[in-house]
C-alpha positions in Angstrom: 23.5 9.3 22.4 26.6 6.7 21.4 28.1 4.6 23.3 31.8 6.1 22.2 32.0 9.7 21.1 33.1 9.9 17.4 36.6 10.5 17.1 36.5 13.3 14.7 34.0 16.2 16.5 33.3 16.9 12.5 31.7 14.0 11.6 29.6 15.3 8.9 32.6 16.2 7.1 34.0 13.1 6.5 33.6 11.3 3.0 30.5 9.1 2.9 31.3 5.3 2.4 30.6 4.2 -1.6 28.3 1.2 -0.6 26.3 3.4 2.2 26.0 6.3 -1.0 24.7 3.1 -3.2 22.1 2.1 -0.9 21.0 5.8 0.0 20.5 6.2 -4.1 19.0 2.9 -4.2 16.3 3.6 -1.3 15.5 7.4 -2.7 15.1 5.7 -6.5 13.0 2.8 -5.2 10.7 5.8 -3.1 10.4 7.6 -6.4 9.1 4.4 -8.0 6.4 3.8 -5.6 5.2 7.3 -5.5 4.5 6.9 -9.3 3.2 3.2 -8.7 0.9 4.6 -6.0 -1.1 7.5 -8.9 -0.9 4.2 -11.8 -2.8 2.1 -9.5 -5.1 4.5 -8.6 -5.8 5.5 -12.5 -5.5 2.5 -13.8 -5.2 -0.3 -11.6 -9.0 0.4 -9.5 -7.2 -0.2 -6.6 -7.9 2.4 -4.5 -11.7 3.5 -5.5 -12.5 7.7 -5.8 -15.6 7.8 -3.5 -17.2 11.4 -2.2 -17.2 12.4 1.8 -19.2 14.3 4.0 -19.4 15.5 7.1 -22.6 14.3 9.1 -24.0 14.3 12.5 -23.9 10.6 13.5 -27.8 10.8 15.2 -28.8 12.0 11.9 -27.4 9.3 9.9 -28.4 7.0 12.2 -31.8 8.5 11.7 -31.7 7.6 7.8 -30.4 4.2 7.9 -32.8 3.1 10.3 -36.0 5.3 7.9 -34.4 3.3 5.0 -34.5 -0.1 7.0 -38.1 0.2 8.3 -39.1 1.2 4.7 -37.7 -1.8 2.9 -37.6 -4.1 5.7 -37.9 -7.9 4.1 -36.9 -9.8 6.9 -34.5 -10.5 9.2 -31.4 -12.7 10.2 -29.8 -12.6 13.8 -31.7 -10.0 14.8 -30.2 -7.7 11.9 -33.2 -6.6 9.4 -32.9 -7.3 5.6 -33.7 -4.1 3.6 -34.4 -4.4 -0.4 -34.6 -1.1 -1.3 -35.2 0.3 -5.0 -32.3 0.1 -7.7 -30.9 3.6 -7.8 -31.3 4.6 -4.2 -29.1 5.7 -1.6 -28.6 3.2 1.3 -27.1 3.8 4.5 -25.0 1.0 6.0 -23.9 2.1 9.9 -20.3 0.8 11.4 -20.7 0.1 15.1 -19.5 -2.1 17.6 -19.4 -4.8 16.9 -21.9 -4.9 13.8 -22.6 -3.5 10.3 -26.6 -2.7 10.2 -28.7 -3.7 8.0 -28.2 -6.2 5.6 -28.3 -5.1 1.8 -30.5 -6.8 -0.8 -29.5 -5.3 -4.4 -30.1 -6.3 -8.1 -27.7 -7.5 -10.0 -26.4 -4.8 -12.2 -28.1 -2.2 -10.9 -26.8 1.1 -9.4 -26.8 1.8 -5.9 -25.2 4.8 -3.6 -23.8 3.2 -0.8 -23.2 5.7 2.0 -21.2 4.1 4.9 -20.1 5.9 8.1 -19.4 4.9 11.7 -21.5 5.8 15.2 -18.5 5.5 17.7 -15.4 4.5 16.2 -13.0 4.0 13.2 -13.5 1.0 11.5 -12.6 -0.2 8.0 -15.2 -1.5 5.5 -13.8 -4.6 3.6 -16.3 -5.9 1.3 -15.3 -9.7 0.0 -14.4 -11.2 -2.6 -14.6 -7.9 -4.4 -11.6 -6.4 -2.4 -13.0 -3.0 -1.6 -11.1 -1.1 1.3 -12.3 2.1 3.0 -11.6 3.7 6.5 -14.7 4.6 8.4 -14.7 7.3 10.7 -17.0 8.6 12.9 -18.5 11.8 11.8 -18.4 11.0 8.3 -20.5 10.0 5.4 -18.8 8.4 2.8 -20.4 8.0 -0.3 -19.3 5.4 -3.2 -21.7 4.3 -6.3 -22.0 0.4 -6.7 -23.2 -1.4 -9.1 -23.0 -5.1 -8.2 -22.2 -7.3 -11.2 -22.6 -11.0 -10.1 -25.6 -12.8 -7.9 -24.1 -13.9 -4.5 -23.6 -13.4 -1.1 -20.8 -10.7 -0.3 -19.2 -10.3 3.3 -18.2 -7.2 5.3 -15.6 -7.5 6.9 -14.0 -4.4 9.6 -10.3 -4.3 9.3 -9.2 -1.6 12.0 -8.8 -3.0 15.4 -12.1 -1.8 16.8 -12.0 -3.6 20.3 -12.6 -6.5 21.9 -15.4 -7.6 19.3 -13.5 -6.7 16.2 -13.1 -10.3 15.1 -16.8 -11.1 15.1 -17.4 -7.5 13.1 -19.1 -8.9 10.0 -21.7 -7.9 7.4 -23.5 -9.3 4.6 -24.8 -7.7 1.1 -26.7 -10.2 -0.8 -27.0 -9.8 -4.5 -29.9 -11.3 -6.7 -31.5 -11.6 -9.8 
């Protein structure tokens, strides 16, 4: 509601100013431009990664993960296990709050299926320096093939507001030799 009543009751009849019809052709141009920037980047700039998705009870992915982490258990750091499991396998990595369980040991430059999905809420998957991004959502397995090309450590980061933990919501995959 204005504060005044316009004083023609036909408003949308009057003649639209030239520098408000600029910056209206201006704004839908620039949209145009971005939806087209927005399918490049995904073809050819990598930046937002094709990955698969499946609906999954969370119990039973919890089940996995933790069949996967007692099988390839190496050891353990702050109470978190360290799994190495075979190049080629599918590993499970569970969002939860305030934690992303296990801990990955892969080969350098071998192929791995990472499945990722969350037990209670959304959280986003962040993996650093590589600059991955996905949203993790409860009731969902989402599936993306890595193959990790240099020997480091590599942090997890959650980057959806997940509660009062959020900020201490880190992960580790280690690569080696």
């Amino acid at each position: 509601m204005a504060i005044q009543p316009p004083e023609s009751r036909l408003w949308w009849k009057e003649p639209v100013a030239k520098v408000e019809l600029i910056w209206v052709i201006v704004a839908f141009l620039w949209g145009l431009v971005m939806f087209f920037m927005m399918i490049y980047w995904h073809a050819a700039g990598k930046q937002n990664i094709s990955s698969e998705a499946y609906r999954v009870d969370p119990a039973s992915y919890q089940k996995k993960a933790e069949e996967l982490a007692e099988k390839y258990k190496t050891g353990e750091r702050a109470g978190i296990p360290i799994v190495k499991p075979p190049a080629g396998s599918d590993i499970y990595l569970i969002a939860r709050l305030w934690q992303w369980w296990p801990i990955f040991e892969l080969e350098k430059g071998k192929a791995y299926r990472l499945h990722i999905s969350s037990l209670d809420w959304q959280h986003g998957f962040s993996l650093q320096p590589v600059n991955i991004n996905l949203q993790v959502h409860p009731g969902y397995d989402f599936v993306q093939t890595i193959t990790p090309k240099d020997k480091g450590e590599y942090t997890i980061v959650c980057n959806e507001y997940c509660g009062i933990g959020h900020h201490q919501m880190t992960g580790k995959i280690m690569v080696v030799d």
